[in-house]
mmJSON file of the N, C-alpha and C atoms, coordinates in Angstrom:
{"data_MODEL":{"atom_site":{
"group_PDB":["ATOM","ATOM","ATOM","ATOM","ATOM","ATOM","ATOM","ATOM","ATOM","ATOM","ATOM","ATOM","ATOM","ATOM","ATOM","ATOM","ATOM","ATOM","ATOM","ATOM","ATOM","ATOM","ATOM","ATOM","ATOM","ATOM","ATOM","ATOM","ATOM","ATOM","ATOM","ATOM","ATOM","ATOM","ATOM","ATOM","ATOM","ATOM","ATOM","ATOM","ATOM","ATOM","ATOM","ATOM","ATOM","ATOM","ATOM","ATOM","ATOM","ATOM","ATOM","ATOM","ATOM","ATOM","ATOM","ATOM","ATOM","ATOM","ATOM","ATOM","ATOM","ATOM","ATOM","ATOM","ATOM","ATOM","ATOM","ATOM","ATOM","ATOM","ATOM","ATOM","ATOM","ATOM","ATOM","ATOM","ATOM","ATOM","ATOM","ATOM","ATOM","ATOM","ATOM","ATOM","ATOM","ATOM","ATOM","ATOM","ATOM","ATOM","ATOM","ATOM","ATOM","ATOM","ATOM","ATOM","ATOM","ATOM","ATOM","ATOM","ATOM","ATOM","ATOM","ATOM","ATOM","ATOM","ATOM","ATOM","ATOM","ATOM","ATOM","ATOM","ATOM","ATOM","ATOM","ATOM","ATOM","ATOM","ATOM","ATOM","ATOM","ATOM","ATOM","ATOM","ATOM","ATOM","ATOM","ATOM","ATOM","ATOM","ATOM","ATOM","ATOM","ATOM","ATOM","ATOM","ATOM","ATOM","ATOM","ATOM","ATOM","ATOM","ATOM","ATOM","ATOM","ATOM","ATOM","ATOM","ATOM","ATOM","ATOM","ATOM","ATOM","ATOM","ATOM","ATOM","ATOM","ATOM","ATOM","ATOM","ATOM","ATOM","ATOM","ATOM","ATOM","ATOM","ATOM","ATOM","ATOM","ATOM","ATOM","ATOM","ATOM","ATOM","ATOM","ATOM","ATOM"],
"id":[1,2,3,4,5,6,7,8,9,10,11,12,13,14,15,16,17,18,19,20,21,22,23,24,25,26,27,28,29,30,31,32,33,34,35,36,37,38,39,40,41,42,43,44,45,46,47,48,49,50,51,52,53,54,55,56,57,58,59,60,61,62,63,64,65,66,67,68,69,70,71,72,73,74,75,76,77,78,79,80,81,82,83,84,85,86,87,88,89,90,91,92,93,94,95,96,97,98,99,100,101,102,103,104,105,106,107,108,109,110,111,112,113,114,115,116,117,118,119,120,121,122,123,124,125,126,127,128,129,130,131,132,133,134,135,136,137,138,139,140,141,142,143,144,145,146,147,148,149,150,151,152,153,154,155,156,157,158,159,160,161,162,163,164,165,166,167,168,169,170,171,172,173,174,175,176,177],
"type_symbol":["N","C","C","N","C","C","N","C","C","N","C","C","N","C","C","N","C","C","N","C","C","N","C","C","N","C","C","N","C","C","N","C","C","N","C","C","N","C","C","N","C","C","N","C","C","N","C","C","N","C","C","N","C","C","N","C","C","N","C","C","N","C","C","N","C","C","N","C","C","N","C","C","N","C","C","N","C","C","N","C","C","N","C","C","N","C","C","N","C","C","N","C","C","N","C","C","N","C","C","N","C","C","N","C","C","N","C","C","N","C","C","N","C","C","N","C","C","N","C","C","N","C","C","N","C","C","N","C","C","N","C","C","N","C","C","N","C","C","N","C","C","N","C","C","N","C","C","N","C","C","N","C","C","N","C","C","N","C","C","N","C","C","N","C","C","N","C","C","N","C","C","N","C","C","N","C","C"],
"label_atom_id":["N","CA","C","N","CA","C","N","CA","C","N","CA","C","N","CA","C","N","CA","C","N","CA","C","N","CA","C","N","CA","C","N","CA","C","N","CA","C","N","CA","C","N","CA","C","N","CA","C","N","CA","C","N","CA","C","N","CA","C","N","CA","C","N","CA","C","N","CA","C","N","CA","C","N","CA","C","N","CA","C","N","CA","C","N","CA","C","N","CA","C","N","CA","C","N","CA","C","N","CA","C","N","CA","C","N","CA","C","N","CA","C","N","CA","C","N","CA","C","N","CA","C","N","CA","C","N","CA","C","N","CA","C","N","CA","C","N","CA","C","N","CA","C","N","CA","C","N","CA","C","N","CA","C","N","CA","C","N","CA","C","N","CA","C","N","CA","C","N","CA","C","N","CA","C","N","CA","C","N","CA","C","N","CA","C","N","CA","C","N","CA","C","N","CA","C","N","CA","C","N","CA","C","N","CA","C"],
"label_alt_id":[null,null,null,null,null,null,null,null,null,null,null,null,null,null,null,null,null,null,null,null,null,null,null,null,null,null,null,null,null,null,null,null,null,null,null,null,null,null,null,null,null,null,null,null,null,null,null,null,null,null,null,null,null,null,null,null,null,null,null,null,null,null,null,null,null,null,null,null,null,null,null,null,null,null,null,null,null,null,null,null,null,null,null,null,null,null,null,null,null,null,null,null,null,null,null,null,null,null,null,null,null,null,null,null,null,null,null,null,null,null,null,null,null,null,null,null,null,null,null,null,null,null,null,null,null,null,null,null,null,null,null,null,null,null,null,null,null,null,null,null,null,null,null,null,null,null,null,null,null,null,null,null,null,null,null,null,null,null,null,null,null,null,null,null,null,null,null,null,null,null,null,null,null,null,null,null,null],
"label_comp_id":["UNK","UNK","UNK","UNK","UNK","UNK","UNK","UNK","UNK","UNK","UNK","UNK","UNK","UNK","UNK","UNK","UNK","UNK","UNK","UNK","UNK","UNK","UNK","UNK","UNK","UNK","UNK","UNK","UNK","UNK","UNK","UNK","UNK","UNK","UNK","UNK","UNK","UNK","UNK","UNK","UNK","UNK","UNK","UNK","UNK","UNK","UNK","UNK","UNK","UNK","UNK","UNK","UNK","UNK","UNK","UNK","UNK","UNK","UNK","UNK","UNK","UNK","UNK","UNK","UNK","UNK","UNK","UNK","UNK","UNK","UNK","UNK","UNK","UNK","UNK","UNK","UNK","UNK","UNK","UNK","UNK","UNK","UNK","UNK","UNK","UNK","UNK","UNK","UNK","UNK","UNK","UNK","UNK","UNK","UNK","UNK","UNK","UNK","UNK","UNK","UNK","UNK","UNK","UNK","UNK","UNK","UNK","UNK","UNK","UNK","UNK","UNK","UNK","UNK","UNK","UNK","UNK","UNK","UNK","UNK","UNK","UNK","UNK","UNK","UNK","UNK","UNK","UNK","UNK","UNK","UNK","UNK","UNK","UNK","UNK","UNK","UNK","UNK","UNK","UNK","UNK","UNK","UNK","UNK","UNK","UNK","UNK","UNK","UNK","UNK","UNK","UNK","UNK","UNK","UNK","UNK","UNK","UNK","UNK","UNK","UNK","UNK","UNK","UNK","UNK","UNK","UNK","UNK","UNK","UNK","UNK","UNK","UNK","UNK","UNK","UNK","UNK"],
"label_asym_id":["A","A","A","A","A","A","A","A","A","A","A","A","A","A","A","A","A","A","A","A","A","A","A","A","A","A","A","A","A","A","A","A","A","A","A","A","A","A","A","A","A","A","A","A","A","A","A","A","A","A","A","A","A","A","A","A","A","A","A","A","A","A","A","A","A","A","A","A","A","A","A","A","A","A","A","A","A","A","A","A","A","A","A","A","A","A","A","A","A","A","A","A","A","A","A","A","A","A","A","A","A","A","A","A","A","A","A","A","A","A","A","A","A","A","A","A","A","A","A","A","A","A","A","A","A","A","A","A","A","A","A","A","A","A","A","A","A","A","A","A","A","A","A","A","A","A","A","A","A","A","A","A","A","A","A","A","A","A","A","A","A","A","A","A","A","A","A","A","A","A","A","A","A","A","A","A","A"],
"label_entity_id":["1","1","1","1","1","1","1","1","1","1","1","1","1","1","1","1","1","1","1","1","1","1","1","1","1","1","1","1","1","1","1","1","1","1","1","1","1","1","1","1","1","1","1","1","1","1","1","1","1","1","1","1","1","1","1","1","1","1","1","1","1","1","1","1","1","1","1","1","1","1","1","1","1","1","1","1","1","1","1","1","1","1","1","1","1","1","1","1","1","1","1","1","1","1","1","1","1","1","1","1","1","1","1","1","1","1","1","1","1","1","1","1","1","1","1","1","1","1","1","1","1","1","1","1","1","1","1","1","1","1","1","1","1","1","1","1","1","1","1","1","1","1","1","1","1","1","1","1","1","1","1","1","1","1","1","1","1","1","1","1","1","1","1","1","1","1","1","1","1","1","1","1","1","1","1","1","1"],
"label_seq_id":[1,1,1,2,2,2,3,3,3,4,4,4,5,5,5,6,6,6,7,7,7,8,8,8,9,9,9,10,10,10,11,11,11,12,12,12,13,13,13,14,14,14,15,15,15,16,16,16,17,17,17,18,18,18,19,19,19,20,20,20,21,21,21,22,22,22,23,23,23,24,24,24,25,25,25,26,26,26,27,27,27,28,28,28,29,29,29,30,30,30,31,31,31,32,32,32,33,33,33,34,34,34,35,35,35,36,36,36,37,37,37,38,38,38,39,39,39,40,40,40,41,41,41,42,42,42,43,43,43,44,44,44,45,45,45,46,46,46,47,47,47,48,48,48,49,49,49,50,50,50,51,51,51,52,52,52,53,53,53,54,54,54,55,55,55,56,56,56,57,57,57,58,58,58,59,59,59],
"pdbx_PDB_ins_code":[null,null,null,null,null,null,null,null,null,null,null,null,null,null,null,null,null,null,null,null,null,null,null,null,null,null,null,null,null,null,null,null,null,null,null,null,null,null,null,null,null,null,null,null,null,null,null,null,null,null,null,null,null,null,null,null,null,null,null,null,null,null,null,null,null,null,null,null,null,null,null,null,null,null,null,null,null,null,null,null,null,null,null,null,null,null,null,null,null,null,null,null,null,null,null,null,null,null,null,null,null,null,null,null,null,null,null,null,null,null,null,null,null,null,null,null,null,null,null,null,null,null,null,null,null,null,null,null,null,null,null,null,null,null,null,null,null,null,null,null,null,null,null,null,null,null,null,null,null,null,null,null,null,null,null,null,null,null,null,null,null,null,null,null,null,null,null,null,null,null,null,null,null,null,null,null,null],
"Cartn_x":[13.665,12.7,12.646,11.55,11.161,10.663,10.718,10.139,8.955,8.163,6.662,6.275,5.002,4.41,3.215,2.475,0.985,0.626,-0.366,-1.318,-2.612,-3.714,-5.112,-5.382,-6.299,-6.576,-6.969,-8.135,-8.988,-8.198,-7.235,-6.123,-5.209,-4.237,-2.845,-1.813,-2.521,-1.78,-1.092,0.417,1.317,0.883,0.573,0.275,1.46,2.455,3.642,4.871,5.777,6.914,7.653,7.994,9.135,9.437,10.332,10.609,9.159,9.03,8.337,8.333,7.985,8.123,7.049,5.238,4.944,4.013,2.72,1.825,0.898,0.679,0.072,0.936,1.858,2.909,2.864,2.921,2.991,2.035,1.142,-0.389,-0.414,0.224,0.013,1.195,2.572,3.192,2.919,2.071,1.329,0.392,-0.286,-1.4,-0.458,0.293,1.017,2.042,2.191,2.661,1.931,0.79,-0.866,-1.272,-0.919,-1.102,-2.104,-2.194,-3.041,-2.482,-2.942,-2.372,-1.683,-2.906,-2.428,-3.556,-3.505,-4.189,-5.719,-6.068,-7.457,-8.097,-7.417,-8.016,-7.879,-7.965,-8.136,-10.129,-10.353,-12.091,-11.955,-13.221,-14.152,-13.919,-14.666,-14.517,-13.21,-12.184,-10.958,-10.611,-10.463,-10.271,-11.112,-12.297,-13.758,-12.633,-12.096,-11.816,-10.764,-10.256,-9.167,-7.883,-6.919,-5.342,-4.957,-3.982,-3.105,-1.848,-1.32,-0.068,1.243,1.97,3.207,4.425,5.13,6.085,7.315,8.218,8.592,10.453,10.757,11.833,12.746,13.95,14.806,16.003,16.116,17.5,17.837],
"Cartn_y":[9.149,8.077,7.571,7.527,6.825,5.469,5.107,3.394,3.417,2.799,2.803,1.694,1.157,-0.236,0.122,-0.611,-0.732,-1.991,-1.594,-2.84,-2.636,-3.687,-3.862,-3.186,-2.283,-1.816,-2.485,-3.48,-3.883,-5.266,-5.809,-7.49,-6.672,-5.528,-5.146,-5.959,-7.049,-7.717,-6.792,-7.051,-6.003,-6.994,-5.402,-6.407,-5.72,-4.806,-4.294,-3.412,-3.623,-2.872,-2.688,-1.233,-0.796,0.462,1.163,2.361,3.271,4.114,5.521,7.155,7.764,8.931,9.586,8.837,9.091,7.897,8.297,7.245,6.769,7.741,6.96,6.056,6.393,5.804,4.693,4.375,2.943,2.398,3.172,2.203,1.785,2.552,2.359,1.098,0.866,0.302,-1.575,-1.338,-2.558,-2.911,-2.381,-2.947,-3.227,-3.099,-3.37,-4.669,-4.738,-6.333,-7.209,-6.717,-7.429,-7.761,-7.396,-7.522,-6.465,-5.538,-4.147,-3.121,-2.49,-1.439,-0.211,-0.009,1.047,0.624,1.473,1.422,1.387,2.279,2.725,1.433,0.374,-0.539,-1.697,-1.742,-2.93,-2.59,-4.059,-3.856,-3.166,-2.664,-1.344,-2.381,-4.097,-4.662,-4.926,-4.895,-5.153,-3.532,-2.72,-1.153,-0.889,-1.088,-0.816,-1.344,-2.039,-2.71,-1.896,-0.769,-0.005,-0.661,0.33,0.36,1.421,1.315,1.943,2.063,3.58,3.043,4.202,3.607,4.058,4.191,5.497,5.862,5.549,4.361,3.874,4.789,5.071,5.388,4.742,4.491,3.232,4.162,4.903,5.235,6.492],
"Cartn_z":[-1.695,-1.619,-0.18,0.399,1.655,1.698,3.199,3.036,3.511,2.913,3.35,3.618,4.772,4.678,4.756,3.835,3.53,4.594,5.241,5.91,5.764,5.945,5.918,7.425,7.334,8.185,9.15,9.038,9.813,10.478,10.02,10.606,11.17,10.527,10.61,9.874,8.983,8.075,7.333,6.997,5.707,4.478,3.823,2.637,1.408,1.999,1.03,1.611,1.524,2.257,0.891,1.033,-0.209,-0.103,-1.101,-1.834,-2.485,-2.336,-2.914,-2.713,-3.422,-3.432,-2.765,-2.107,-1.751,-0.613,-0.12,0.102,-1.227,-2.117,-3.381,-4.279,-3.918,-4.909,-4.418,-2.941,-2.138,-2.707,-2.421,-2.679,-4.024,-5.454,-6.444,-6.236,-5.984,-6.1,-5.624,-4.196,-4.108,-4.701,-5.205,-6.265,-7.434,-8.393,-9.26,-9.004,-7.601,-7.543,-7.624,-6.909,-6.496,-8.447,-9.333,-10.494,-10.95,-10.563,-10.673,-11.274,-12.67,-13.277,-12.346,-10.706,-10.041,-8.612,-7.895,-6.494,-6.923,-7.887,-8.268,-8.922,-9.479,-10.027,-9.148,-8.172,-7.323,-7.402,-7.3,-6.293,-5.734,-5.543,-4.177,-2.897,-3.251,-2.468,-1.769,-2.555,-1.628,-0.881,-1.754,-1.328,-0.101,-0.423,0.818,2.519,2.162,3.6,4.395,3.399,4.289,4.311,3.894,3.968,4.852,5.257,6.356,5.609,5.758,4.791,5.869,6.617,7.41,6.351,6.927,6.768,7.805,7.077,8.294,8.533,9.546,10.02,10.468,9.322,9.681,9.776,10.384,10.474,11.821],
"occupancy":[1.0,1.0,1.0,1.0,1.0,1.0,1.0,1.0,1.0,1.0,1.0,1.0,1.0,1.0,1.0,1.0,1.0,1.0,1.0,1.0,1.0,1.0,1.0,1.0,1.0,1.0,1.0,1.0,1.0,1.0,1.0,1.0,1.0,1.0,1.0,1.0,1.0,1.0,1.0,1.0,1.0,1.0,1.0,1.0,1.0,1.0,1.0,1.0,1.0,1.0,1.0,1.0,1.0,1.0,1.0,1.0,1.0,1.0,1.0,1.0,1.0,1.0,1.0,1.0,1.0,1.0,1.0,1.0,1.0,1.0,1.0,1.0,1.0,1.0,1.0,1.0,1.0,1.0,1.0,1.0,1.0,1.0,1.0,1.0,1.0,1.0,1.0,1.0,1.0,1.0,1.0,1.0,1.0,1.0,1.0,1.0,1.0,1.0,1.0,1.0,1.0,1.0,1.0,1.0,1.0,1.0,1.0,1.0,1.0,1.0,1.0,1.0,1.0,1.0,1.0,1.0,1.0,1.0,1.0,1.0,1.0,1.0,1.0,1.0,1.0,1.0,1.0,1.0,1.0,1.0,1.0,1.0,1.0,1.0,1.0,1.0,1.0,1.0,1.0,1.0,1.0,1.0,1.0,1.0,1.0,1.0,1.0,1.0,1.0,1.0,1.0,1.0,1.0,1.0,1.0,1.0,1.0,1.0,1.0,1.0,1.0,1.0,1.0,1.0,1.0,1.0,1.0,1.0,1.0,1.0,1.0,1.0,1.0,1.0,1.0,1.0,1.0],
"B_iso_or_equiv":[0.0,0.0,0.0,0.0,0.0,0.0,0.0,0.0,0.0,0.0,0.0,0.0,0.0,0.0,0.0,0.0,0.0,0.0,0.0,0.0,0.0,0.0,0.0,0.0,0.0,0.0,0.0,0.0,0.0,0.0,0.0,0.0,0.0,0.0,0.0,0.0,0.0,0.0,0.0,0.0,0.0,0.0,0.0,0.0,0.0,0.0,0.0,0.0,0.0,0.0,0.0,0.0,0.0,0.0,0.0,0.0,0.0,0.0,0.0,0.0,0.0,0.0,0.0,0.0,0.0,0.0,0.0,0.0,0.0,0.0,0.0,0.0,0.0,0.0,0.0,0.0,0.0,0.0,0.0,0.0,0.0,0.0,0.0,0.0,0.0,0.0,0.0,0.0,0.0,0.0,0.0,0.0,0.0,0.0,0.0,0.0,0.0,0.0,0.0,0.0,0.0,0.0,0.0,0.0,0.0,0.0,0.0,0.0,0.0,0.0,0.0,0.0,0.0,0.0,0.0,0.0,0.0,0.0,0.0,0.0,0.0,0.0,0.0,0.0,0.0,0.0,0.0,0.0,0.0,0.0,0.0,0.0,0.0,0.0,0.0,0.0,0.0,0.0,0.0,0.0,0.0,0.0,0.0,0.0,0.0,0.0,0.0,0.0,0.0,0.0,0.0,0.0,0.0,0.0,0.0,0.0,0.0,0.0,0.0,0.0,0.0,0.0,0.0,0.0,0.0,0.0,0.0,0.0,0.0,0.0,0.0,0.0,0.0,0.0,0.0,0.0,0.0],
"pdbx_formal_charge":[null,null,null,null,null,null,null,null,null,null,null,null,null,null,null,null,null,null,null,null,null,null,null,null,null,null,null,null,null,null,null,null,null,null,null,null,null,null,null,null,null,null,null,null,null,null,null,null,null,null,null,null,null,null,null,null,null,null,null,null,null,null,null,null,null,null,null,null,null,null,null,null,null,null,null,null,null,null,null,null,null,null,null,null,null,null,null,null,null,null,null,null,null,null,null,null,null,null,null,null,null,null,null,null,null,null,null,null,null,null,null,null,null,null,null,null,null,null,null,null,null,null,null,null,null,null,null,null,null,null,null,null,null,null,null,null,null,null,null,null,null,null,null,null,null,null,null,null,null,null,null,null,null,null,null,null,null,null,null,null,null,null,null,null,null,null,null,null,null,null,null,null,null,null,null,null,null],
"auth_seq_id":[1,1,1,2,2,2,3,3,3,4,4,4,5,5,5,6,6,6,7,7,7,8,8,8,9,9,9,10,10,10,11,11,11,12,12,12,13,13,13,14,14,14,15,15,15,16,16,16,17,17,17,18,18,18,19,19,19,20,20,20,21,21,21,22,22,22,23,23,23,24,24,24,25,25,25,26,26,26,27,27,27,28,28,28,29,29,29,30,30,30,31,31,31,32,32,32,33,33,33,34,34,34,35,35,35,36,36,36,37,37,37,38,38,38,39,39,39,40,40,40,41,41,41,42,42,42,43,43,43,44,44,44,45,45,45,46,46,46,47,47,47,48,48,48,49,49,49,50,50,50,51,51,51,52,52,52,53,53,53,54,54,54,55,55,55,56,56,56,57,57,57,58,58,58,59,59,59],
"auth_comp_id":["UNK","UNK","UNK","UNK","UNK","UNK","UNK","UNK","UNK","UNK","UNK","UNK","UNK","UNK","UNK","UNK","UNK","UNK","UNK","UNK","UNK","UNK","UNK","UNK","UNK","UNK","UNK","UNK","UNK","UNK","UNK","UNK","UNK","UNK","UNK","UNK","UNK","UNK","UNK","UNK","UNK","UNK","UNK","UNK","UNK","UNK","UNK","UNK","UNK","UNK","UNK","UNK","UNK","UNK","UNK","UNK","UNK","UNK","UNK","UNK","UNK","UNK","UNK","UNK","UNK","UNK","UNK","UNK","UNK","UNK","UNK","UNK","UNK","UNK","UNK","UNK","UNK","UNK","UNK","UNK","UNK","UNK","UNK","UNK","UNK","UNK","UNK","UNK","UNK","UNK","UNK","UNK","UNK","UNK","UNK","UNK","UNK","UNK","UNK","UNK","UNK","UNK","UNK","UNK","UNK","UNK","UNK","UNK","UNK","UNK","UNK","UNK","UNK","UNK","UNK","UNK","UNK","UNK","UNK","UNK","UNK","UNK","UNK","UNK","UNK","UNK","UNK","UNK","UNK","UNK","UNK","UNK","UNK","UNK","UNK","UNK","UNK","UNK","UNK","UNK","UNK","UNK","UNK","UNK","UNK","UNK","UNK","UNK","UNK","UNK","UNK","UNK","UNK","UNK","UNK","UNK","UNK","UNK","UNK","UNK","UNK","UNK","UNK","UNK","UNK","UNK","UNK","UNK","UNK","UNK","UNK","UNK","UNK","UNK","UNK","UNK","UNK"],
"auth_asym_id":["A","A","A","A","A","A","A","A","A","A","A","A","A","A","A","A","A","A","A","A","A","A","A","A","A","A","A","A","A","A","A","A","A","A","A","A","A","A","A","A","A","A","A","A","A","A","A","A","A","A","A","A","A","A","A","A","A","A","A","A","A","A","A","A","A","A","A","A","A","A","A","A","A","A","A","A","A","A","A","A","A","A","A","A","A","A","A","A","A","A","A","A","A","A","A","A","A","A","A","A","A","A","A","A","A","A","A","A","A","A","A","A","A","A","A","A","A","A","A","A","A","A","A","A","A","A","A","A","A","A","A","A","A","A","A","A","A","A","A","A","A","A","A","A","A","A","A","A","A","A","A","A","A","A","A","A","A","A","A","A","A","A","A","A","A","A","A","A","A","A","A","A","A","A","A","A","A"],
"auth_atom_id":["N","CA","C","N","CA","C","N","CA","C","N","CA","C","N","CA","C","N","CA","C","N","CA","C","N","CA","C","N","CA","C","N","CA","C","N","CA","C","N","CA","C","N","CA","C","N","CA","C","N","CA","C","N","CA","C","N","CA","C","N","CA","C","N","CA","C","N","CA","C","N","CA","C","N","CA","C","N","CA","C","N","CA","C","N","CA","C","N","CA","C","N","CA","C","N","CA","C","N","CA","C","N","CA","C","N","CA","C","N","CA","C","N","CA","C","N","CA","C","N","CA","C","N","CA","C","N","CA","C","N","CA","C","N","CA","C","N","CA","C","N","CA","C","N","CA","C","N","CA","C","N","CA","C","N","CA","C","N","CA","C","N","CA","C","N","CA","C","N","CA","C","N","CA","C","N","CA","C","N","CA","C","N","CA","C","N","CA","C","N","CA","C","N","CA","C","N","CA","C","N","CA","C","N","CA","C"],
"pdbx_PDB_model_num":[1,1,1,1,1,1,1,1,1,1,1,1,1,1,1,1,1,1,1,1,1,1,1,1,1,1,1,1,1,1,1,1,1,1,1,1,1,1,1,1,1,1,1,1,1,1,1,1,1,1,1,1,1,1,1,1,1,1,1,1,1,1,1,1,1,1,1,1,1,1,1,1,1,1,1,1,1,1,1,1,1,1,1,1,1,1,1,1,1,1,1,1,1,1,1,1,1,1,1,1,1,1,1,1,1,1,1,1,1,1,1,1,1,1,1,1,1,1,1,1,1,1,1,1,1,1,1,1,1,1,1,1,1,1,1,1,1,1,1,1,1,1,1,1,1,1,1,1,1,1,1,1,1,1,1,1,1,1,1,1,1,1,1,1,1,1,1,1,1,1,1,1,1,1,1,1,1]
}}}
């Protein structure tokens, strides 16, 4: 498992830092805190705005 951080593309605001097995997994994993079954069910409108999602190297 790797560490990933999700940010809004367009601020560079983080909008999730954690554990996953991939970048969908991140994305699914922040939308599910966000109160979202998965990444795919957020709004177009929030999605439309672009995520950025790093693989971060802590070691």
């Amino acid at each position: 498992m790797a560490i990933f951080q999700v940010r809004q593309a367009a601020t560079g605001a983080i909008l999730w830092t954690g554990g996953a097995e991939n970048e969908q997994q991140a994305l699914d994993a922040m939308a599910r805190e966000a109160g979202y079954a998965d990444f795919a069910a957020i709004p177009e409108s929030l999605r439309g705005a672009g995520t950025k999602v790093d693989r971060l190297n802590l070691g």
